[in-house]
Backbone as a printed PyTorch tensor [residue, N CA C, xyz], in Angstrom:
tensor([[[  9.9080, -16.9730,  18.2330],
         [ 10.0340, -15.7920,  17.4140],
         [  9.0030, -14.7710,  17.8930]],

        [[  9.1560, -13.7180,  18.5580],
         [  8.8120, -12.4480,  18.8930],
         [  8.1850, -11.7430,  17.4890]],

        [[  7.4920, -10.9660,  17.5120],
         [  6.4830, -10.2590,  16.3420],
         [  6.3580,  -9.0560,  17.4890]],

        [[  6.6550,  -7.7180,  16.3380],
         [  6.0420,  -6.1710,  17.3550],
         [  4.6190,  -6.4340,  17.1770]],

        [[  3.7870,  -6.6780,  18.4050],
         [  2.4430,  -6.6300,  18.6690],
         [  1.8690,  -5.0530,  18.7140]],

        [[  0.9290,  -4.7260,  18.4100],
         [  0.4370,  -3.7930,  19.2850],
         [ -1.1760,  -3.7780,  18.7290]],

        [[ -1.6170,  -2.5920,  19.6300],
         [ -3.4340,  -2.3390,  19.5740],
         [ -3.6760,  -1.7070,  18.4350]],

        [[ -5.0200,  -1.5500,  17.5840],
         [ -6.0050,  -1.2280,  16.8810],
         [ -5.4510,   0.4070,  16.6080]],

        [[ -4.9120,   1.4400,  18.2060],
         [ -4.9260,   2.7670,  17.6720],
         [ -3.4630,   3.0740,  17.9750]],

        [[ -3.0460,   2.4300,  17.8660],
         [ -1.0650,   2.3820,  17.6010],
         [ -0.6730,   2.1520,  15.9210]],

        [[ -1.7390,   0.8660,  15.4120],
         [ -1.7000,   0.7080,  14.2170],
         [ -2.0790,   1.5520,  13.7900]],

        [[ -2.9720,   2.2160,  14.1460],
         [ -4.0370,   3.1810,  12.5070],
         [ -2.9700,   4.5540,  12.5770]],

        [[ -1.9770,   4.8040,  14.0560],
         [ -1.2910,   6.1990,  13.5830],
         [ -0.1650,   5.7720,  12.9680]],

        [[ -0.0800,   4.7810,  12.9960],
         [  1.2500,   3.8750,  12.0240],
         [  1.1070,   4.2510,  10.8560]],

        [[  0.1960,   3.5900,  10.6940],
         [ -0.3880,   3.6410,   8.9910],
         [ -0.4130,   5.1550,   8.4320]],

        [[ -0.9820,   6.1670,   9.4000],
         [ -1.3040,   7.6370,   9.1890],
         [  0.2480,   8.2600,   8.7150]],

        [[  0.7560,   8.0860,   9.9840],
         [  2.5470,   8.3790,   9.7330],
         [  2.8740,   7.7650,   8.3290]],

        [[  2.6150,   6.4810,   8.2720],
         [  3.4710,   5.7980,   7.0400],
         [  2.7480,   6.3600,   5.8890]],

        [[  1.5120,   6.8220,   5.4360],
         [  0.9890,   6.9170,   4.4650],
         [  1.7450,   8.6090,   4.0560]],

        [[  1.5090,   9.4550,   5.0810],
         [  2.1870,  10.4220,   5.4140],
         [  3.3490,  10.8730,   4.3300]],

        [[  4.1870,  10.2090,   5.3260],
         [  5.9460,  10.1280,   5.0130],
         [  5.6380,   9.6230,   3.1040]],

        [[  5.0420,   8.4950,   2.5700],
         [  5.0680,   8.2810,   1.7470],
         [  4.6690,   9.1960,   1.0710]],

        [[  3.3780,   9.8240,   0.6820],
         [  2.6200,  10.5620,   0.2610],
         [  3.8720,  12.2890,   0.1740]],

        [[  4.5280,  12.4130,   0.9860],
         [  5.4770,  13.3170,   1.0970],
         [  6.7940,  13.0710,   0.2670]],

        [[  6.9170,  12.1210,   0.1620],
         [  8.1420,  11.3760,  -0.7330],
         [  7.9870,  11.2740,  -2.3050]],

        [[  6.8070,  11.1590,  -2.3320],
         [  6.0970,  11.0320,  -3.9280],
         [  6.0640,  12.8270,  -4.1960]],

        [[  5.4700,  13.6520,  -3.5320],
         [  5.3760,  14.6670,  -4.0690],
         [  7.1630,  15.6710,  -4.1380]],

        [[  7.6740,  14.6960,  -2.8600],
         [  8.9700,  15.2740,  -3.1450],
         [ 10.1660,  14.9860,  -3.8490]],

        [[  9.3560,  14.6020,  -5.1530],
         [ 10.5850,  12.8810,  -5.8840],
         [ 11.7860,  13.5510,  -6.3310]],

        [[ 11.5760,  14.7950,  -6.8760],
         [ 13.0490,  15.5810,  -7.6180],
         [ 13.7420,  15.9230,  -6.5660]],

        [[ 13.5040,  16.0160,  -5.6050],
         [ 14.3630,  16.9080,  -4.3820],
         [ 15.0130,  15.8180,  -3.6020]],

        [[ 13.9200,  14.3050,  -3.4060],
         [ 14.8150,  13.5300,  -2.7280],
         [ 15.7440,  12.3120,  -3.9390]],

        [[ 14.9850,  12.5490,  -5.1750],
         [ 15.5450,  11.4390,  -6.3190],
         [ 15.4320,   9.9940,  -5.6020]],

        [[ 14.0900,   9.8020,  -5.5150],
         [ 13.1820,   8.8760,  -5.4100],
         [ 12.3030,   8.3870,  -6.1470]],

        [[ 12.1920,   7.9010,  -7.2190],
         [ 10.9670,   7.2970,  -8.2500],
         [  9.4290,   7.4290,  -7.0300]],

        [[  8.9210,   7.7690,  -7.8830],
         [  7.2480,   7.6640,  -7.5540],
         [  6.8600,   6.4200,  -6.8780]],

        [[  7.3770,   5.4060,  -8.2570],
         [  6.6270,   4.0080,  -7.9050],
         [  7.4940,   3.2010,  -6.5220]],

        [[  8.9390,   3.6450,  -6.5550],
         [  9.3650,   3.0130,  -5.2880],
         [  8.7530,   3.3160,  -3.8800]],

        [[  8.6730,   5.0080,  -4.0510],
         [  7.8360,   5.4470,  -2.6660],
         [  6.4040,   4.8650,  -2.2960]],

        [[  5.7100,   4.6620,  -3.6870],
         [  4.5590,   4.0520,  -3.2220],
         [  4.8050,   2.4850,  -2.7580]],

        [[  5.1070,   2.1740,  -3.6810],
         [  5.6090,   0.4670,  -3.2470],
         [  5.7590,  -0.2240,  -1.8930]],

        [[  6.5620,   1.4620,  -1.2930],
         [  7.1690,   1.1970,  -0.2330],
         [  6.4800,   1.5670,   0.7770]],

        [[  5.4560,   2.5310,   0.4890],
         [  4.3580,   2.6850,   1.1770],
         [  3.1670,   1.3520,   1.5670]],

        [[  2.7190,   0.8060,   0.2780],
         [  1.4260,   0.1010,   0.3680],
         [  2.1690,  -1.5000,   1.0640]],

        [[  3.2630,  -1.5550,   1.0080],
         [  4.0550,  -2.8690,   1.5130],
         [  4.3200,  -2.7310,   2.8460]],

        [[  4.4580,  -1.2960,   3.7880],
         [  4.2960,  -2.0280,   4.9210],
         [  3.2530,  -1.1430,   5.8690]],

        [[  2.1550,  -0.3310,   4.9960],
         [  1.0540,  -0.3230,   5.3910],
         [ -0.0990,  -1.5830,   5.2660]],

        [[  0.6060,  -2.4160,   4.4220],
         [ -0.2220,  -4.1120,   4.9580],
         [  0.9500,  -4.2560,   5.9970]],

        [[  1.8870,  -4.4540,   5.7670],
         [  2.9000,  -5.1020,   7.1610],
         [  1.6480,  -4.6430,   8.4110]],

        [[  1.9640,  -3.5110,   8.8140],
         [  1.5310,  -3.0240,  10.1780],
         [  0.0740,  -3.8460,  10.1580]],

        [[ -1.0440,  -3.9870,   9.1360],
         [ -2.4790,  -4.2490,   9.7840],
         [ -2.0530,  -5.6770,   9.7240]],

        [[ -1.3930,  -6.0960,   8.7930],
         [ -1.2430,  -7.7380,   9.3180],
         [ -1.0360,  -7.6910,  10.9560]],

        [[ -0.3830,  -7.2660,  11.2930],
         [  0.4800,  -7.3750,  12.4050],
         [ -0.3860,  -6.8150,  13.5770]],

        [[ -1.7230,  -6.6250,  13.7610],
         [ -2.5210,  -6.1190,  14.4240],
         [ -3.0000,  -7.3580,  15.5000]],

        [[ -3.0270,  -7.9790,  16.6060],
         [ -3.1830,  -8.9940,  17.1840],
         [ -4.6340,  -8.6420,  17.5010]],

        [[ -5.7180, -10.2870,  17.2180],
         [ -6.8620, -10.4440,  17.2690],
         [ -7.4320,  -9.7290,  15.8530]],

        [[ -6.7600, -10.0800,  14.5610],
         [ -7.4840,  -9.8920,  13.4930],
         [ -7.1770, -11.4270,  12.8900]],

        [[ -8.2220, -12.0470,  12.3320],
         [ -8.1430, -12.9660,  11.5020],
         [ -7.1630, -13.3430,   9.8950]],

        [[ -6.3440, -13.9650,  10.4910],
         [ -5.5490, -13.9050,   9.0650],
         [ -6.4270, -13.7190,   7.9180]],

        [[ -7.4160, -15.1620,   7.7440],
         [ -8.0830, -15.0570,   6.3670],
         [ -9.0520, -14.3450,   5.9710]],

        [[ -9.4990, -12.7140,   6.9600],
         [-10.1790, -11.8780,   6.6460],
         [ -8.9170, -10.9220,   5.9180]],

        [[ -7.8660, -10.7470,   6.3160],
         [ -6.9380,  -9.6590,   6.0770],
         [ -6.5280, -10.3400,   5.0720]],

        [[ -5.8300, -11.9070,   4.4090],
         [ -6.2140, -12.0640,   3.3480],
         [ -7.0930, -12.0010,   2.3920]],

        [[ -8.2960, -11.8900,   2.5080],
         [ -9.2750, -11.4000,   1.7090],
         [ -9.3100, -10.3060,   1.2860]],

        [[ -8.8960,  -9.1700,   2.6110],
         [ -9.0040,  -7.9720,   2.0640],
         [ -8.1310,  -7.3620,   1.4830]],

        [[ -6.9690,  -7.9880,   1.2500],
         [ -5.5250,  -7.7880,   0.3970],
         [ -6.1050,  -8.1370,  -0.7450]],

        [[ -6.8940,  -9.5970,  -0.9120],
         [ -7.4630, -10.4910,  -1.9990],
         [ -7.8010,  -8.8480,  -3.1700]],

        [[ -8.8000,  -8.2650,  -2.5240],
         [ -9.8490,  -7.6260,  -3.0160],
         [ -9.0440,  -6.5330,  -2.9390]],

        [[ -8.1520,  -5.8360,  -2.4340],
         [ -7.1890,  -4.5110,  -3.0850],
         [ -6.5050,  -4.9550,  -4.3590]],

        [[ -5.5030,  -5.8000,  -4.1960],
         [ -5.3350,  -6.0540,  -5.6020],
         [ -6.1780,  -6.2670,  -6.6240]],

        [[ -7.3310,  -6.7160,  -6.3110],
         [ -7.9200,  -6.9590,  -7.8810],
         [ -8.3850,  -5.6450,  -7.9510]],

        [[ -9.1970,  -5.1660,  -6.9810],
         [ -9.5210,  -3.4990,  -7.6120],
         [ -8.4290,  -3.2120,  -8.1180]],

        [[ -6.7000,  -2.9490,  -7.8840],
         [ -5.7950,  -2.2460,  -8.4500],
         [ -5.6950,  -2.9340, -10.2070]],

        [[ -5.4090,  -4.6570, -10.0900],
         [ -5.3710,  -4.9470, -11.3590],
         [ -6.7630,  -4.5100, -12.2110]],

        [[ -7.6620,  -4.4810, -11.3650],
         [ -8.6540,  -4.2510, -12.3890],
         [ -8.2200,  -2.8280, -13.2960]],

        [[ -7.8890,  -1.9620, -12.5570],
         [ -7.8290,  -0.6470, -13.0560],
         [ -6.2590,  -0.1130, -14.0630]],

        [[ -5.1730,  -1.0740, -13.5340],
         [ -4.1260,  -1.4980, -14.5280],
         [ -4.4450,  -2.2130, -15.8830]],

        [[ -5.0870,  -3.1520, -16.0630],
         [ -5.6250,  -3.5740, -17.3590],
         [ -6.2260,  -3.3420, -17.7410]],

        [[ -7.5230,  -2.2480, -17.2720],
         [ -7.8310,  -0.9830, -18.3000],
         [ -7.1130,  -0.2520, -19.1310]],

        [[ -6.5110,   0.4420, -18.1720],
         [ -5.2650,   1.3460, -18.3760],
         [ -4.6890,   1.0450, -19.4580]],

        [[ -3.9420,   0.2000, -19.4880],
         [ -3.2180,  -0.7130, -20.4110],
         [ -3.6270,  -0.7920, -22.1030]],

        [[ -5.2230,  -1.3670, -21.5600],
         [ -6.1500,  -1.5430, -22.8830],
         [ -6.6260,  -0.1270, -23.4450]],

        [[ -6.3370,   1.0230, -22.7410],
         [ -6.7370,   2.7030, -23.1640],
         [ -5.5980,   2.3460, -24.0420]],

        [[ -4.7840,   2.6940, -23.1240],
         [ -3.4710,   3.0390, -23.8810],
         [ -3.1930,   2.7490, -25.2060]],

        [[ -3.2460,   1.1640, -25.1210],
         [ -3.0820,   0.4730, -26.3980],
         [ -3.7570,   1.3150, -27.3540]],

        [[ -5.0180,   1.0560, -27.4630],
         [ -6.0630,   1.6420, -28.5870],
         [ -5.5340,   3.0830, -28.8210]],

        [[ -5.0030,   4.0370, -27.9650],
         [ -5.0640,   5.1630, -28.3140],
         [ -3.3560,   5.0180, -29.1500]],

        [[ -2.8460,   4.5860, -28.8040],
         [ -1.2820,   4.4640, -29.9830],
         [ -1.7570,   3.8860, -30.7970]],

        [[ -2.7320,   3.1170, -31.3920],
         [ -3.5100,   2.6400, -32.4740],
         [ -3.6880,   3.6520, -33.7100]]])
């Protein structure tokens, strides 16, 4: 099984492009009738694709550092959550 390999500065304009295009999709949601959350979704899912996919990075560092994006994100969702609540209170 073949995997698209490539270098360190192929990835990072990957990512630039992909964040890009996404970031353009979100602000353009009525015009293309695209939900917000799909464009991002679809953003942050294969802006990990591409750095996974970076040859000579350690899986279980890039797991870690996925580890530690999500919890910053949940951390800041179950705040959120717990505002919310209290304020419909």
């Amino acid at each position: 099984m073949v995997f698209f390999m490539f270098d360190a500065s192929v990835a990072s304009i990957l990512v630039i492009i992909i964040f890009t295009v996404g970031y353009c999709a979100i602000i353009f949601e009525h015009n293309i009738k695209v939900n917000k959350t799909a464009s991002a979704l679809l953003m942050a899912v294969l802006t990990w694709t591409v750095l996974f996919l970076i040859p000579g990075h350690v899986l279980s560092e890039d797991m870690g550092a996925l580890g530690e994006h999500l919890s910053s994100v949940s951390q800041i969702i179950f705040f959120l959550l717990g505002a919310m609540t209290l304020v419909e209170l």
